[in-house]
VEXPATOR-200452 format. One line per 4 residues: number of its first residue (from 1); their letters; for each residue z, x negated, y negated of N, C-alpha, C, O. Coordinates in steps of 0.05 Angstrom, whole numbers. Example, Ala and Ser with C-alpha at 12.3 -4.5 7.8 and 13.67 -1.06 7.14 Angstrom:
2
1> as> 156 -264 114 156 -246 90 156 -264 66 169 -285 66; 142 -257 45 143 -273 21 157 -258 -1 161 -268 -23;
% end
This chain:
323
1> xxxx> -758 1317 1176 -738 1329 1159 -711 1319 1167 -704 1317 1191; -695 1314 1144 -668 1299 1154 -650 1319 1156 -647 1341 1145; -637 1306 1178 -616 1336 1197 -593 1327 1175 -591 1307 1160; -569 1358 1180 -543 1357 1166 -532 1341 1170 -516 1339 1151;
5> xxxx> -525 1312 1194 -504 1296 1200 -521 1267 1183 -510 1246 1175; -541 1271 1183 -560 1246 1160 -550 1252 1132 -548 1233 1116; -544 1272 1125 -540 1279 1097 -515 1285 1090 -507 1281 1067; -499 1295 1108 -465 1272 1115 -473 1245 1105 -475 1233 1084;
9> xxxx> -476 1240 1130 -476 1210 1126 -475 1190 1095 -457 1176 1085; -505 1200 1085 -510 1193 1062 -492 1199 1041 -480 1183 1027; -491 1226 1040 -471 1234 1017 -445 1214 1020 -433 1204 1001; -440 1210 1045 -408 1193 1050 -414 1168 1035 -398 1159 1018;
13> xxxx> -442 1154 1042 -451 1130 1033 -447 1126 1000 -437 1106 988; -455 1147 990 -459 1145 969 -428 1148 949 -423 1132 931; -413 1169 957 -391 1171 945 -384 1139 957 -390 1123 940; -374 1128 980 -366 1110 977 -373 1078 962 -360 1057 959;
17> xxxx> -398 1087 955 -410 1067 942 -397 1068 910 -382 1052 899; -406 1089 902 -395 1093 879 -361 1091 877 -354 1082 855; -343 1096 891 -325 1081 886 -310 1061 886 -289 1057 874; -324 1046 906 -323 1018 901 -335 999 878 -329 975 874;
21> xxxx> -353 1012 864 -369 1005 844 -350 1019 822 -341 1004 805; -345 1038 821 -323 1048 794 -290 1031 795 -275 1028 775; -283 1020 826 -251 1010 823 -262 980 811 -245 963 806; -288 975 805 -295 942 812 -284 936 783 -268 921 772;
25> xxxx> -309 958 774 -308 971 743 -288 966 729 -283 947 714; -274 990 737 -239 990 731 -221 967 729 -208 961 709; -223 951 754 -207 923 749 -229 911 732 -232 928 714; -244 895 729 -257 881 711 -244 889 683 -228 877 668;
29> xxxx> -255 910 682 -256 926 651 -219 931 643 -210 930 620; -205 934 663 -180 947 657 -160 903 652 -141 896 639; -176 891 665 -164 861 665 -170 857 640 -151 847 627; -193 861 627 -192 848 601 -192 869 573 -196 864 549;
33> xxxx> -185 894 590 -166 910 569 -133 907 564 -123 917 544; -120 895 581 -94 888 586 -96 860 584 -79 850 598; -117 838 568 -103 820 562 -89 823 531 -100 840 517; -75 814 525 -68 817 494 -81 790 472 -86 766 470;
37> xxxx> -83 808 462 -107 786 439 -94 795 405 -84 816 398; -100 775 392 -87 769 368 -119 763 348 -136 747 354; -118 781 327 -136 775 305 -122 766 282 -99 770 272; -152 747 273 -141 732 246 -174 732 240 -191 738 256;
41> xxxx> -176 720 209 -199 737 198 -202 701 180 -180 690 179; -221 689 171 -226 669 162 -246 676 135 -263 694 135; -241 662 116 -257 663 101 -283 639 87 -279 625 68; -307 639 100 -328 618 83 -341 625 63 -355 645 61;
45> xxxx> -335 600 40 -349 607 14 -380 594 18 -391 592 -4; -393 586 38 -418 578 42 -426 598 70 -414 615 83; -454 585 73 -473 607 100 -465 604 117 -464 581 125; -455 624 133 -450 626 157 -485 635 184 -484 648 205;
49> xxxx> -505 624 173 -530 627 186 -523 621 213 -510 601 219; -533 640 233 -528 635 266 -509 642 282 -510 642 306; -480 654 260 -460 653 267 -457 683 283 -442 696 268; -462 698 303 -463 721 309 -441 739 324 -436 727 345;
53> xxxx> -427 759 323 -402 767 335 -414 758 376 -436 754 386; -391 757 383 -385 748 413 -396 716 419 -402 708 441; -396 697 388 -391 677 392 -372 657 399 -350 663 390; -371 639 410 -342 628 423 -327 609 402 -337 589 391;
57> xxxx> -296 621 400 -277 602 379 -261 584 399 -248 593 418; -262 562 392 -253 552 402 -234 534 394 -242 526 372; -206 520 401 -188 508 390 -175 476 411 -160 475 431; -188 459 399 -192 431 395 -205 428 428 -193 416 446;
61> xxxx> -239 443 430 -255 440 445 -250 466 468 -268 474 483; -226 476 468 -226 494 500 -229 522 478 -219 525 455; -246 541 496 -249 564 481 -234 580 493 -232 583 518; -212 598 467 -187 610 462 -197 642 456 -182 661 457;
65> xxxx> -218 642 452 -231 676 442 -254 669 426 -266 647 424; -260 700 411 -292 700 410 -300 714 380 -288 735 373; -320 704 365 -330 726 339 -329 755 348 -340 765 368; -309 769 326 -313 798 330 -326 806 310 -333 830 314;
69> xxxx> -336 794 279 -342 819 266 -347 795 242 -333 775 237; -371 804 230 -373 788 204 -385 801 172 -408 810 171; -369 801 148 -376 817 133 -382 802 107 -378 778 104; -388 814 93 -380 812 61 -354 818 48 -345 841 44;
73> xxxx> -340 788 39 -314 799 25 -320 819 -1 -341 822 -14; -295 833 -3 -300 855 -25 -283 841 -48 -279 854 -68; -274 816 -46 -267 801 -70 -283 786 -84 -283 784 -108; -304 769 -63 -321 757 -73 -342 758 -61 -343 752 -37;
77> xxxx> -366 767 -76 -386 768 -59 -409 758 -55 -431 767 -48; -398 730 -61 -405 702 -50 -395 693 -23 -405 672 -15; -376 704 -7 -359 696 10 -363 711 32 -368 734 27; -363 703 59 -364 711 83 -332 723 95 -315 705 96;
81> xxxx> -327 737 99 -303 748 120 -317 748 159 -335 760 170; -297 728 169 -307 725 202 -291 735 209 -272 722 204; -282 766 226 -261 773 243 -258 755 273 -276 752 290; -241 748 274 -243 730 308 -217 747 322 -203 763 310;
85> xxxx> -215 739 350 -202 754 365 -192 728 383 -211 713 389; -167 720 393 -155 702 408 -132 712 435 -110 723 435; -146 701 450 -135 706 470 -95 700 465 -90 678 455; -72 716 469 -59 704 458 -42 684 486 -22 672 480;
89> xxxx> -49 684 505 -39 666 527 -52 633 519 -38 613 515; -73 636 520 -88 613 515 -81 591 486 -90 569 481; -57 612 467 -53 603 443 -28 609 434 -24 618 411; -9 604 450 13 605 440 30 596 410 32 572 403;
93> xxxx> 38 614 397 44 605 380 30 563 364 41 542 356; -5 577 367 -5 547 373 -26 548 333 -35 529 321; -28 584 323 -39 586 299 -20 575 283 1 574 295; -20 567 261 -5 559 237 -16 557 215 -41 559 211;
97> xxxx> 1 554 200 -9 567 175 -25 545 155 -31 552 132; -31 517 167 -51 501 154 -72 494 184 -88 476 188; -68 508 195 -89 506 211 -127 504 201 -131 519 182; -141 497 206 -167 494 194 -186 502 211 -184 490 232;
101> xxxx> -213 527 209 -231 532 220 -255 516 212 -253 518 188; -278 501 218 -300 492 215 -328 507 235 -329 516 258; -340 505 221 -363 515 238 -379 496 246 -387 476 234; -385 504 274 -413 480 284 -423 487 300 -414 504 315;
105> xxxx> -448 476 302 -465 478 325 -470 468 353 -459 447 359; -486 479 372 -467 458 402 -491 446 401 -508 465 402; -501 428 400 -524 413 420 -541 413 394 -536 413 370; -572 411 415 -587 423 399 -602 448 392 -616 454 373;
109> xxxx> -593 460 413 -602 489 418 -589 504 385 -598 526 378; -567 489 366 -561 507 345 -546 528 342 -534 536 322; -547 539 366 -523 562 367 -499 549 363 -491 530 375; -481 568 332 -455 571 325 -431 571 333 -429 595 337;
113> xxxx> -407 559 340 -385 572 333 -369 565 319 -375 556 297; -345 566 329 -320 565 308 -298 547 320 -282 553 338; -299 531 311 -275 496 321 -250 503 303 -253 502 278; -222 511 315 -194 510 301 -189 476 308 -192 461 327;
117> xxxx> -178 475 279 -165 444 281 -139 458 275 -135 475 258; -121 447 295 -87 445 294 -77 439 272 -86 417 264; -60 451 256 -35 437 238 -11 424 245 -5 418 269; 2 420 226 24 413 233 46 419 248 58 437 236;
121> xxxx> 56 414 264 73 423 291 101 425 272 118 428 289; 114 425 249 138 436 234 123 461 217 139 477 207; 99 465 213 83 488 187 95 519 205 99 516 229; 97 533 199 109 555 206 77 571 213 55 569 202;
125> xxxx> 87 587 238 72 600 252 51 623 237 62 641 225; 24 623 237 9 643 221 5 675 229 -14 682 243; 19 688 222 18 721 232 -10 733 233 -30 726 219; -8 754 254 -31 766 261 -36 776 240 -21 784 221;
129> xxxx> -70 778 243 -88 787 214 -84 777 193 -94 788 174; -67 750 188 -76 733 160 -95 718 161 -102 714 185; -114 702 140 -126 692 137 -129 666 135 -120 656 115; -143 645 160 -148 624 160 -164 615 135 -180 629 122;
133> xxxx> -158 582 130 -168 577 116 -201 558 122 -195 534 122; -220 560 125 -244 544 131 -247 524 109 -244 523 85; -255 509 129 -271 477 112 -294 460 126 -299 451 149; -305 459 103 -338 452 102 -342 429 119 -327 409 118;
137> xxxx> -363 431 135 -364 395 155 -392 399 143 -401 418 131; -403 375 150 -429 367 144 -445 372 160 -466 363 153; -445 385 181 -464 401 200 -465 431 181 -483 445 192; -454 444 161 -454 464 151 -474 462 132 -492 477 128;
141> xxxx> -468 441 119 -482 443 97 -501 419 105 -499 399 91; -516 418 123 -540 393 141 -561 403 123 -574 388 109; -566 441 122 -591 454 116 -597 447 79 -618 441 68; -571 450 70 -587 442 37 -584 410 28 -591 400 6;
145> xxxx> -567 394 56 -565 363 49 -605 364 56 -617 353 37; -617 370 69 -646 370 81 -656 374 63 -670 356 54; -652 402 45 -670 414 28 -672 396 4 -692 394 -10; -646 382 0 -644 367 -29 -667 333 -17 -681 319 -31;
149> xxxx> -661 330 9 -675 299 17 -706 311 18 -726 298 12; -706 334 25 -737 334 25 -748 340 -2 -769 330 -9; -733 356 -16 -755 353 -55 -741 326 -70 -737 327 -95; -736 308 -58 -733 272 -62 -755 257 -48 -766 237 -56;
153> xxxx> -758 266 -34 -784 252 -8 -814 265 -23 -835 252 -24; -812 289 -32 -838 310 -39 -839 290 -73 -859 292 -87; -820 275 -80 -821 275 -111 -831 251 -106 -849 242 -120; -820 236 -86 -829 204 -81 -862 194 -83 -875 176 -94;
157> xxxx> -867 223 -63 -894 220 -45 -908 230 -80 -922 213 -92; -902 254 -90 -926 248 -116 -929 228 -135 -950 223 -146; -910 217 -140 -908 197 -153 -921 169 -149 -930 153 -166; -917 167 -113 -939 144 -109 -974 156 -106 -996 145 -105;
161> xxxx> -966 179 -106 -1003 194 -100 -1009 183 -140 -1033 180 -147; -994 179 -155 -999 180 -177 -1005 154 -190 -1020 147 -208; -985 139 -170 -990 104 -179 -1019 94 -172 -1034 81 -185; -1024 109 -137 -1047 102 -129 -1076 119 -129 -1093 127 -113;
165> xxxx> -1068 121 -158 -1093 148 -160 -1113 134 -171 -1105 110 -172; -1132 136 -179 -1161 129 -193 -1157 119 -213 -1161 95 -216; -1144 138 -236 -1128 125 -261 -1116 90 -259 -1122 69 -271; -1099 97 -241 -1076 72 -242 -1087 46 -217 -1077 23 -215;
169> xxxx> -1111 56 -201 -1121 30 -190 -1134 20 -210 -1120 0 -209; -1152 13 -232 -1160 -4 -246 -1136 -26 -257 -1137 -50 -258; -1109 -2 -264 -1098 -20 -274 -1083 -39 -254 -1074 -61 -259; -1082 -25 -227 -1072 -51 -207 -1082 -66 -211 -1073 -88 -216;
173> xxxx> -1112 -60 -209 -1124 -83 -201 -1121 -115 -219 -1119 -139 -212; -1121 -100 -251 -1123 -126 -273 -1084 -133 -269 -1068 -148 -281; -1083 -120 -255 -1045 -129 -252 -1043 -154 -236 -1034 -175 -243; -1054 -147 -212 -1054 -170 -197 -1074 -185 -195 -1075 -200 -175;
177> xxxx> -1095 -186 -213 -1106 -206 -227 -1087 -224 -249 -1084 -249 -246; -1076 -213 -266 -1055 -225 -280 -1040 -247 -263 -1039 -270 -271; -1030 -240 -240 -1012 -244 -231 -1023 -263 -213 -1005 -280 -210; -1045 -269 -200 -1057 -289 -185 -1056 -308 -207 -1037 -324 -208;
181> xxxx> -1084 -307 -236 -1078 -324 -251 -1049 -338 -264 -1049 -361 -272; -1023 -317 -264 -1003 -335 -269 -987 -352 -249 -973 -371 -255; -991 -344 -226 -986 -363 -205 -997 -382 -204 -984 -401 -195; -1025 -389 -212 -1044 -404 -212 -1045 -423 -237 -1047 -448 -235;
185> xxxx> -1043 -410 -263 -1025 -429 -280 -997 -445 -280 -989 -464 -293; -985 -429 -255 -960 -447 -263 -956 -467 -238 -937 -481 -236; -979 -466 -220 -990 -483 -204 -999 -512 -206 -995 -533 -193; -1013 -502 -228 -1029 -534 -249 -1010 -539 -262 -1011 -562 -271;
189> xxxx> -991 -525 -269 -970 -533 -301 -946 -546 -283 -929 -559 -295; -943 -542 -249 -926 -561 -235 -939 -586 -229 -927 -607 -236; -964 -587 -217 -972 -606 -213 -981 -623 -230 -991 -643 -222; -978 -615 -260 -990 -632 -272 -967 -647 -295 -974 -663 -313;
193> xxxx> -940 -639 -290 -914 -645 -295 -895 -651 -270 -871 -646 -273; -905 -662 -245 -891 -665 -225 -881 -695 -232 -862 -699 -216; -886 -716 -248 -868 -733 -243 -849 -741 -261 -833 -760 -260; -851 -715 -289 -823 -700 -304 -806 -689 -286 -782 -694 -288;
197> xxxx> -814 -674 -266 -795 -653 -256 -786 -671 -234 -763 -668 -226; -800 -689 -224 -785 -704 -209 -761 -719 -214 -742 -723 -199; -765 -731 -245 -751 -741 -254 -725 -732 -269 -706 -746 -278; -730 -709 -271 -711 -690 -274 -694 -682 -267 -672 -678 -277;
201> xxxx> -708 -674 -233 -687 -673 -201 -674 -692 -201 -650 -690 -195; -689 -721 -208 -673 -744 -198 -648 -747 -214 -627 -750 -201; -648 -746 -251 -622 -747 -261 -602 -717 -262 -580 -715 -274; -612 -699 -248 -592 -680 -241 -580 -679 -221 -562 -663 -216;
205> xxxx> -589 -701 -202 -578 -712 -186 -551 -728 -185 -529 -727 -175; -566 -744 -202 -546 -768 -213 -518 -754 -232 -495 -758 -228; -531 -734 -254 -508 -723 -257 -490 -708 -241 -466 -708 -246; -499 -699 -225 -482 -691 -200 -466 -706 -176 -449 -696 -161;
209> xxxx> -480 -738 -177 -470 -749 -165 -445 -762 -200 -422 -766 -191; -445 -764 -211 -426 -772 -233 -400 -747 -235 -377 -751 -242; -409 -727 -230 -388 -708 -243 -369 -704 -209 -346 -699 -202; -388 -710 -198 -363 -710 -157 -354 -738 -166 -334 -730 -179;
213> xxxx> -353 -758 -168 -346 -777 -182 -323 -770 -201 -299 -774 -197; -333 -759 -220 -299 -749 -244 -287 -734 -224 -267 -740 -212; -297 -718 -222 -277 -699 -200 -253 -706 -177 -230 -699 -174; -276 -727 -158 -255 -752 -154 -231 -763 -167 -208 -763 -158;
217> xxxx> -240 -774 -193 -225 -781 -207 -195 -772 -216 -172 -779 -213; -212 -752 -228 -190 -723 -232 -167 -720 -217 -144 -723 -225; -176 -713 -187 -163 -706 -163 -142 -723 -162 -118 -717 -158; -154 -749 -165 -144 -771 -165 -119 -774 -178 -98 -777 -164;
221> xxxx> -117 -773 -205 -101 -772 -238 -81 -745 -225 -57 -742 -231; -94 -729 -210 -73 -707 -209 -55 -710 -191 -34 -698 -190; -62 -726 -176 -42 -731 -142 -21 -747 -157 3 -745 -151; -36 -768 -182 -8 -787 -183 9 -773 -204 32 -782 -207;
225> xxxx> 1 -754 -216 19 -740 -240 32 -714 -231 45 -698 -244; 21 -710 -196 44 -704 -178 53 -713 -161 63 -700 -143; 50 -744 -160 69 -756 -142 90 -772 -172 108 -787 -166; 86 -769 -188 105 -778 -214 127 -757 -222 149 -766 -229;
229> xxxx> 123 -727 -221 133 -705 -226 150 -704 -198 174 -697 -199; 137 -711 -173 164 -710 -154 182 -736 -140 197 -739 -121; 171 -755 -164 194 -784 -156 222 -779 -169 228 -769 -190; 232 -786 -155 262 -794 -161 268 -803 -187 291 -796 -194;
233> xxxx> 255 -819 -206 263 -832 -230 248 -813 -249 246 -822 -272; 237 -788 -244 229 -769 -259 248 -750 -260 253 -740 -282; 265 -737 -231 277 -730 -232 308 -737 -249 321 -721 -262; 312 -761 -244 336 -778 -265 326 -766 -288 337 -745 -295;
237> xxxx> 303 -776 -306 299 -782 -332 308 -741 -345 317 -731 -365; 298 -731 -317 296 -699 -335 327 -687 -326 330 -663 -332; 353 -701 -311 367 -695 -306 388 -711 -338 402 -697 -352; 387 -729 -341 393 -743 -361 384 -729 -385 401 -727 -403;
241> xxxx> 360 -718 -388 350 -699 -414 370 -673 -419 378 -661 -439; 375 -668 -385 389 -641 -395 418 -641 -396 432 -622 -400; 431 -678 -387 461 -677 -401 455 -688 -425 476 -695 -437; 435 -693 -435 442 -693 -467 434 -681 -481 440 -683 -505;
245> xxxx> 408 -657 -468 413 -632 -487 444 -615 -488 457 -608 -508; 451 -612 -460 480 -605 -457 504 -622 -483 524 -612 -494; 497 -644 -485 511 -657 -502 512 -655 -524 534 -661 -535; 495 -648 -537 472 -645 -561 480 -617 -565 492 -617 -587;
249> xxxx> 480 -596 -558 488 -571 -559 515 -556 -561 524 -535 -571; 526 -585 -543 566 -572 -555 562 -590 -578 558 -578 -599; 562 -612 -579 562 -628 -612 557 -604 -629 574 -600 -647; 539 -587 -626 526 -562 -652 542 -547 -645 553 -536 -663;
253> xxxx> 549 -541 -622 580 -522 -631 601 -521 -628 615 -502 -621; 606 -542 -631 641 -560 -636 644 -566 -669 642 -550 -688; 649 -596 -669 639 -610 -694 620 -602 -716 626 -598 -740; 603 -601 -708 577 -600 -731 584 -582 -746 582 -586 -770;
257> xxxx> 595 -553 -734 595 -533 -758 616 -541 -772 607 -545 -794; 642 -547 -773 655 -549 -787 653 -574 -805 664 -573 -827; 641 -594 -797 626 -612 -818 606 -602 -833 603 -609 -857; 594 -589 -824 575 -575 -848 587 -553 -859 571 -545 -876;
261> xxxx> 612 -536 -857 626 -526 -869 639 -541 -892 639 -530 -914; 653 -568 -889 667 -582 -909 643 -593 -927 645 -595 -952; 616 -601 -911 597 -615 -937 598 -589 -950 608 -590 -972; 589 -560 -942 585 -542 -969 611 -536 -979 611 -518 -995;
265> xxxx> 644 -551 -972 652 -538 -996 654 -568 -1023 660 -569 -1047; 645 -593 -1000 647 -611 -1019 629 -602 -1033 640 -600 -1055; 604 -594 -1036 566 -597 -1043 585 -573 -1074 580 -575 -1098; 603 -556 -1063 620 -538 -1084 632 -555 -1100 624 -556 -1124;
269> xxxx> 649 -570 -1094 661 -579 -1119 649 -596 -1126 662 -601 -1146; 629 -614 -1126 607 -626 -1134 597 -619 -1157 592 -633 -1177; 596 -586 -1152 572 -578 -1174 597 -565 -1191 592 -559 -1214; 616 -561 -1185 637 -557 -1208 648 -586 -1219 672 -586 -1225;
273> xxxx> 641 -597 -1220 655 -630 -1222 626 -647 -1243 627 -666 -1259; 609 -633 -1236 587 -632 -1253 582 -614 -1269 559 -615 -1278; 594 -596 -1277 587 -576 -1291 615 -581 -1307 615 -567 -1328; 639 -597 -1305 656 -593 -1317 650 -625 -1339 664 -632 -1358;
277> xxxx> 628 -638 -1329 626 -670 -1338 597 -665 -1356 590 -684 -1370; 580 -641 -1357 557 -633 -1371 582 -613 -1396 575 -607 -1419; 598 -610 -1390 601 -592 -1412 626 -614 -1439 633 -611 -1463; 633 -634 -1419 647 -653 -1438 624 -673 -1449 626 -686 -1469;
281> xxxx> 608 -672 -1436 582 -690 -1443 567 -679 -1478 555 -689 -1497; 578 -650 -1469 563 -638 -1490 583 -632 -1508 569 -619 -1525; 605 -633 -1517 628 -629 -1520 628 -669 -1545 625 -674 -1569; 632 -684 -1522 624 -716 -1549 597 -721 -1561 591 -737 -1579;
285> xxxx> 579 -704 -1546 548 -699 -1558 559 -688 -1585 554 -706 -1602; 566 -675 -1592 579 -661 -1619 594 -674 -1625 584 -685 -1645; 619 -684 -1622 626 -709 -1643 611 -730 -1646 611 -736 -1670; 594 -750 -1628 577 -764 -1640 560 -766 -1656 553 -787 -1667;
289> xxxx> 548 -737 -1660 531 -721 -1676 541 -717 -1702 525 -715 -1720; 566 -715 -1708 591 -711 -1723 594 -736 -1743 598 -738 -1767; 592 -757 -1721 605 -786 -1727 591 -796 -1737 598 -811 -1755; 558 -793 -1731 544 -810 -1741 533 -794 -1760 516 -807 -1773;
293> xxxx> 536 -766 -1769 530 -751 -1803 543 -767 -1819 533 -780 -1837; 574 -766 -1811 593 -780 -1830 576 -808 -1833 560 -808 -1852; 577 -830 -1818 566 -851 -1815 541 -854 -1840 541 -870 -1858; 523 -834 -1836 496 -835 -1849 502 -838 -1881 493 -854 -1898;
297> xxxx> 525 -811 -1884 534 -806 -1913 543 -829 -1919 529 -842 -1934; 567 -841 -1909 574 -870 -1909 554 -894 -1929 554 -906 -1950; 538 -890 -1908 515 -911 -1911 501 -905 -1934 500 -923 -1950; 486 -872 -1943 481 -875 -1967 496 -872 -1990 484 -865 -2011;
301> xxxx> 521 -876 -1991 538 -885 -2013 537 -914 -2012 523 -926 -2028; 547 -920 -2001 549 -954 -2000 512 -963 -2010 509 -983 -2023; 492 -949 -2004 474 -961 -2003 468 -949 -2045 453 -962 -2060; 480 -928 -2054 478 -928 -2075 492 -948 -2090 479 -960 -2107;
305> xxxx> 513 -954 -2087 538 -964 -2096 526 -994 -2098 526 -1004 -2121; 516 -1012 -2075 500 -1029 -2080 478 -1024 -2101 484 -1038 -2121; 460 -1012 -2106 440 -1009 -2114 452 -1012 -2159 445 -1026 -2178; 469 -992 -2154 484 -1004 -2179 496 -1025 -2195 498 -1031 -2218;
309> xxxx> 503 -1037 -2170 510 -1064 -2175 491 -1086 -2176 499 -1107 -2186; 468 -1083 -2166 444 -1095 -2163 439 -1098 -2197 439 -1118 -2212; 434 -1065 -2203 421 -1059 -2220 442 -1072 -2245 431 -1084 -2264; 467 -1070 -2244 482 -1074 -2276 506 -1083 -2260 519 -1066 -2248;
313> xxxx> 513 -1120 -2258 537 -1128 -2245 557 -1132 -2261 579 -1139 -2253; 552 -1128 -2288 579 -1122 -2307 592 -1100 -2297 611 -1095 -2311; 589 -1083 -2276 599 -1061 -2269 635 -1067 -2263 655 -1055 -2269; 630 -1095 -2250 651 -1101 -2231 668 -1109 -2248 691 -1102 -2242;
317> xxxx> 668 -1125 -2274 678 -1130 -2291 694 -1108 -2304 719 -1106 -2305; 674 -1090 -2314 682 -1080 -2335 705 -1058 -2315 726 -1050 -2323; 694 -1054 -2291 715 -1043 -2282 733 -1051 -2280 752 -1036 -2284; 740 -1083 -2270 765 -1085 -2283 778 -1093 -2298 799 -1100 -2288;
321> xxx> 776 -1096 -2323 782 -1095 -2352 791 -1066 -2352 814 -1060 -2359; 775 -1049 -2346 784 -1011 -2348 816 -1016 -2336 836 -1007 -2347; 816 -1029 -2315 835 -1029 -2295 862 -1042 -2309 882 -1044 -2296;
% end
């Protein structure tokens, strides 16, 4: 049986145990109640699968704080709300307001978290409890890039179960029967036209050796019709062209106009000088016209007057005896 100074003892043991175990407590628990931490809340419009509170966020690889809380937005409820919590020593004024959350996985083990990518160092600082904005990486969406490659692979695989089914081996088979025999015809149909086709090679040859030949040529014709374009007596001939287009061009606007001003006012009195010699023209047209009525009458008097005398030449007589 244990005496009263054993049970001192113990009792001492024990309170002292226990308070060294409650101050340990105390600091632990009281250190990371007195750090100050800053929440901001993110929103993903895709699965957040894996993602579980007291996961680690981390900002460009060093982890800054941890998932506190994940819900259903009450705006959309398609959409994830992630509460996170950030140490605020570890992140000085380092949130902003285009800052970017992505989600990923570490390894292969799959477990989640949360990667802040930095903004812009002029973007103005993001206040506690606003809302980050998340964006999609391709580790997010790996699970339905899979789901879509695997009913592509599932559609592949029936399709060849279908080519190589019972049905469609007969028809391989007469397929590549076809296909031996057309190899096989066009086997005999070379060899039995090989010294056409030889001869065929040979003048497409030759045309090919003819047209590097023009080409030559060509090359040729072009070197001298640019070594003609940069001689000196080309240069003369087109420097000379353009003092006598220069020449040629004040002539047209010096001289010329006013010579072709005086031909149209001569080309004017021309046609008044003719118009004044058509209207005298027409003017003795009418006395001639005139002259020769008279004339005509003339003529058939005299031509009567004869005709009387023809007829009875005592006329002349007796006229003058009257007389």
């Amino acid at each position: 049986m244990a005496t009263r100074a054993q049970k001192v003892r113990l009792a001492v043991f024990l309170v002292f145990s226990a308070s060294v175990l409650g101050g340990f407590l105390l600091i632990v628990a009281g250190a990371q109640l007195l750090r100050q931490r800053v929440v901001y809340y993110i929103r993903f419009e895709d699965s957040i699968g894996g993602l579980t509170p007291g996961d680690p966020v981390k900002y460009q690889g060093v982890t800054v704080g941890r998932v506190e809380d994940a819900r259903v937005s009450t705006r959309a409820i398609g959409d994830i709300v992630v509460e996170i919590s950030l140490e605020a020593r570890k992140v000085p004024n380092a949130i902003r307001q285009d800052t970017r959350a992505l989600l990923y996985s570490q390894g292969v083990t799959g477990l989640k978290y949360i990667e802040l990518q930095p903004g812009d160092q002029d973007s103005p600082v993001l206040a506690h409890g606003d809302t980050l904005p998340a964006t999609a990486t391709f580790l997010s969406s790996l699970e339905e890039r899979a789901d879509v490659l695997t009913t592509r692979i599932e559609g592949l695989l029936i399709n060849l179960t279908e080519m190589t089914g019972p049905g469609n081996q007969h028809k391989m088979g007469r397929l590549l029967d076809a296909g031996t025999d057309l190899m096989e015809n066009t086997s005999a149909l070379v060899g039995d036209n090989k010294a056409d086709l030889d001869r065929i090679v040979t003048n497409l040859a030759s045309v090919t050796k003819n047209l590097a030949a023009t080409t030559k040529a060509m090359q040729a014709t072009m070197d001298s019709l640019h070594s003609l374009a940069a001689s000196g007596d080309t240069r003369d001939a087109l420097r000379d062209l353009r003092l006598t287009t220069a020449a040629l061009r004040q002539q047209f606007e010096g001289p010329l106009p006013a010579l072709v001003t005086n031909l149209d006012r001569m080309t004017g009195r021309i046609d008044t000088t003719a118009l004044h010699i058509d209207q005298i023209v027409l003017q003795g047209r009418k006395d001639i016209l005139d002259a020769m009525a008279s004339l005509e009458e003339t003529l058939l008097n005299v031509r009567e007057t004869t005709e009387l005398i023809r007829e009875n030449p005592s006329i002349l007589i007796r006229g003058r005896a009257d007389q």
